[in-house]
C-alpha atoms as an extended CHARMM CRD file, in Angstrom:
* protein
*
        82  EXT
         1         1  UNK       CA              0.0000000000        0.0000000000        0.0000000000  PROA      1               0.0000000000
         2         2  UNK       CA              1.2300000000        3.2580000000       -0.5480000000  PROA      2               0.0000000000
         3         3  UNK       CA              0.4670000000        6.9880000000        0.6240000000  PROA      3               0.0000000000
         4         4  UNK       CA             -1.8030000000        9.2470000000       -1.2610000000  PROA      4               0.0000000000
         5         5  UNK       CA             -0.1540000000       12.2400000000       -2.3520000000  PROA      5               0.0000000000
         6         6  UNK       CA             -2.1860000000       14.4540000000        0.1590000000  PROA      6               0.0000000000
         7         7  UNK       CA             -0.9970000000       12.3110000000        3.0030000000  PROA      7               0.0000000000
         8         8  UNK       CA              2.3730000000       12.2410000000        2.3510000000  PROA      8               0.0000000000
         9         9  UNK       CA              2.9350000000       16.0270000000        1.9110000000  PROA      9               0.0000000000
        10        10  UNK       CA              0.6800000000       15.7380000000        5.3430000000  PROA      10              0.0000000000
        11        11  UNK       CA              3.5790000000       13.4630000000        7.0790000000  PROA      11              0.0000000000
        12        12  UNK       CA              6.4030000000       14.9370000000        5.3330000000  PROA      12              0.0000000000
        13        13  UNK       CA              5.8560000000       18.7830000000        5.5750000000  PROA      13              0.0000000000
        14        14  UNK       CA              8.3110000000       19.3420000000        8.4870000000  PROA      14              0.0000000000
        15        15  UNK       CA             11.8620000000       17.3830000000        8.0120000000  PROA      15              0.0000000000
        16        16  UNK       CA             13.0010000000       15.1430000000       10.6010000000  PROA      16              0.0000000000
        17        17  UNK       CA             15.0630000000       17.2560000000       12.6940000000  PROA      17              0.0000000000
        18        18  UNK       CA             12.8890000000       20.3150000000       12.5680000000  PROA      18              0.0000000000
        19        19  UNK       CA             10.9330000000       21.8690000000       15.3670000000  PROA      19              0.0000000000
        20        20  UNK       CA              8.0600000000       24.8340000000       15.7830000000  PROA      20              0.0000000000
        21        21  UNK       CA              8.6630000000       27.7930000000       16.4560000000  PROA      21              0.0000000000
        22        22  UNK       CA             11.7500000000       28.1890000000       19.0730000000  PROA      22              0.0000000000
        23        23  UNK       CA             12.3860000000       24.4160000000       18.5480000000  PROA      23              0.0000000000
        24        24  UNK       CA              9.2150000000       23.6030000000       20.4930000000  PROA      24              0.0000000000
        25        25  UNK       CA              8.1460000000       20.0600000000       19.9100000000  PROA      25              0.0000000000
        26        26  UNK       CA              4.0860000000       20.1750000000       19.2010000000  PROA      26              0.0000000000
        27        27  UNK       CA              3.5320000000       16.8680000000       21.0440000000  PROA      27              0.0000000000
        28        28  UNK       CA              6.2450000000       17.3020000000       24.0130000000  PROA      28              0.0000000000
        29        29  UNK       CA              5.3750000000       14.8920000000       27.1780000000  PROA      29              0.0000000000
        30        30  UNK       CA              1.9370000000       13.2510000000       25.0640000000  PROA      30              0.0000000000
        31        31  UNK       CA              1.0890000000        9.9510000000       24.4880000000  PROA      31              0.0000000000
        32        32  UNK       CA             -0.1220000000        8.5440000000       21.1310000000  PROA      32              0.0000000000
        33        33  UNK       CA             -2.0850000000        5.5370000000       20.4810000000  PROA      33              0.0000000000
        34        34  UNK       CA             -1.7810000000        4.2430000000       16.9290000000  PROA      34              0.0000000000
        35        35  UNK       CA             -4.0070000000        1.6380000000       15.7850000000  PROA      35              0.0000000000
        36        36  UNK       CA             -2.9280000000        0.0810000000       12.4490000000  PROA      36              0.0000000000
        37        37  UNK       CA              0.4340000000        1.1050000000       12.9190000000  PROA      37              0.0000000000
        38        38  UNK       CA              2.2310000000       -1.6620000000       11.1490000000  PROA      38              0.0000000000
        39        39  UNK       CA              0.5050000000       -0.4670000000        8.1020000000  PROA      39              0.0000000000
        40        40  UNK       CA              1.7980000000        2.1970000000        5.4090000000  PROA      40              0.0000000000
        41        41  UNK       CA             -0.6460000000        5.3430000000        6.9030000000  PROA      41              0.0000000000
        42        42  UNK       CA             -0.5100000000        4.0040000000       10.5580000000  PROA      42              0.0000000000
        43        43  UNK       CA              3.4380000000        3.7920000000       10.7550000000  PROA      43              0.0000000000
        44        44  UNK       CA              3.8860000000        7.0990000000        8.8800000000  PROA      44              0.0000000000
        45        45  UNK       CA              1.4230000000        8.8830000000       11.5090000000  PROA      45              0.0000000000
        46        46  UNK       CA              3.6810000000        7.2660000000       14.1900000000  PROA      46              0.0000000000
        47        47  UNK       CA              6.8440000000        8.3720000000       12.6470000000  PROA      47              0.0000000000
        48        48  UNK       CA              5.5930000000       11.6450000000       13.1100000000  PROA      48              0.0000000000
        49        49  UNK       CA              4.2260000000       11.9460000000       15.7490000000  PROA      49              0.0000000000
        50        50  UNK       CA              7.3070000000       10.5090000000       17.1830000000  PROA      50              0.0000000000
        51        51  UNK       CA              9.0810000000       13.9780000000       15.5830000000  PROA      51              0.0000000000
        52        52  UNK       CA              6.6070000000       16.0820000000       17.3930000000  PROA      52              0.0000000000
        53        53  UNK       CA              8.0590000000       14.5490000000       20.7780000000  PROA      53              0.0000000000
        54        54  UNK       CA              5.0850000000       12.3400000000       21.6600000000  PROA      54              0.0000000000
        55        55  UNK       CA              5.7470000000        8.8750000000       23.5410000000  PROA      55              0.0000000000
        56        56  UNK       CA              4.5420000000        6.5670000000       20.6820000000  PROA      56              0.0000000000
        57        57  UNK       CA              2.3160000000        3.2230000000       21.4750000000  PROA      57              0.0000000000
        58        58  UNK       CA              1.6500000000        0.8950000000       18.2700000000  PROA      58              0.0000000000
        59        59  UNK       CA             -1.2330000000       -1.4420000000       17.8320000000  PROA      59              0.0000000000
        60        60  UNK       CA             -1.9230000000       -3.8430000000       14.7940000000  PROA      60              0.0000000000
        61        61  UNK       CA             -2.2110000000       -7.4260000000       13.6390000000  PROA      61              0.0000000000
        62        62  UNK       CA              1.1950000000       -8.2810000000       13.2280000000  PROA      62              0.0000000000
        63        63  UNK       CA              3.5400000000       -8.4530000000       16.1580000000  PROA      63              0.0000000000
        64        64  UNK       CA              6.8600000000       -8.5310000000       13.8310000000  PROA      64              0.0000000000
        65        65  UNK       CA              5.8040000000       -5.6160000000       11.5190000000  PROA      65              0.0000000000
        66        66  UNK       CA              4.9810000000       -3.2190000000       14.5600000000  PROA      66              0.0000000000
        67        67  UNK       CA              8.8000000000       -4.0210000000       15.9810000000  PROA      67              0.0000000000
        68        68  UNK       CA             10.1340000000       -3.0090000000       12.2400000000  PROA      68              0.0000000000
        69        69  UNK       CA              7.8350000000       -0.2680000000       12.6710000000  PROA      69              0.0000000000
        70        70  UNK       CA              9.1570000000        0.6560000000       16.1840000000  PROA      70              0.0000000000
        71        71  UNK       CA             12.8620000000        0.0260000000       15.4710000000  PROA      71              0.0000000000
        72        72  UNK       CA             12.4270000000        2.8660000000       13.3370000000  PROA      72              0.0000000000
        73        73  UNK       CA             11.2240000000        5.2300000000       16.1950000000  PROA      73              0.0000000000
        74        74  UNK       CA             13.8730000000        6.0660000000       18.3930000000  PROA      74              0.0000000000
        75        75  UNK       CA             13.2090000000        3.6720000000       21.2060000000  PROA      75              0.0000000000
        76        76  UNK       CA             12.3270000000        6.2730000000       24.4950000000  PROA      76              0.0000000000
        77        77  UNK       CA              9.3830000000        7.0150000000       21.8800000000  PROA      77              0.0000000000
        78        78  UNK       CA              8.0990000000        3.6520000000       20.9170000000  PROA      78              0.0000000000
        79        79  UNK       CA              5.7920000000        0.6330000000       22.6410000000  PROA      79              0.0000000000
        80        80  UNK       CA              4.4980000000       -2.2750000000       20.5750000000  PROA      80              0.0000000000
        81        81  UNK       CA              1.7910000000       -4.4090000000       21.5180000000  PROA      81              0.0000000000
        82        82  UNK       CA             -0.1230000000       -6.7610000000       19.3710000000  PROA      82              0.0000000000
C-alpha cells in the first residue's frame, strides 16, 4: 500500500530534525495511540508523531511488523503491543 499524495505532503511537511517555532516540539510529554500502525498510513502517523516529541504506542495485527515499525522510532518514543 502506498500513501496518497495528500498524506504524504501531510507526514512529510516538516523534516526530521525540525521543530516549531523556538524548537518547540508540538507533542512534548503526550502519548499517542496508533491503531494500524504496522501499516503504510498508521506507521507514517507514528513516525511523526514521534518527531513532534510524543511517547509513541503501536497497535496492529502483526507483532513482527509493529517491531520493524518501532525500530524505526527512536526507542524512548516507541511501545508495541499486538
Amino acid at each position: 500500500m502506498t500513501l496518497s499524495a495528500p498524506l504524504k505532503e501531510l507526514v512529510s511537511r516538516r523534516p526530521a530534525s525540525s521543530c516549531s517555532k523556538d524548537n518547540e516540539m508540538l507533542l512534548q510529554d503526550k502519548n499517542a495511540v496508533v491503531y494500524g500502525g504496522s501499516g503504510a498510513v498508521g506507521s507514517a502517523v507514528a513516525r511523526a508523531f514521534a518527531r513532534e516529541g510524543a511517547r509513541v504506542f503501536l497497535a496492529g495485527r502483526t507483532l513482527a511488523e509493529l517491531d520493524h515499525v518501532a525500530r524505526e522510532i527512536p526507542p524512548q518514543m516507541a511501545r508495541s503491543s499486538q
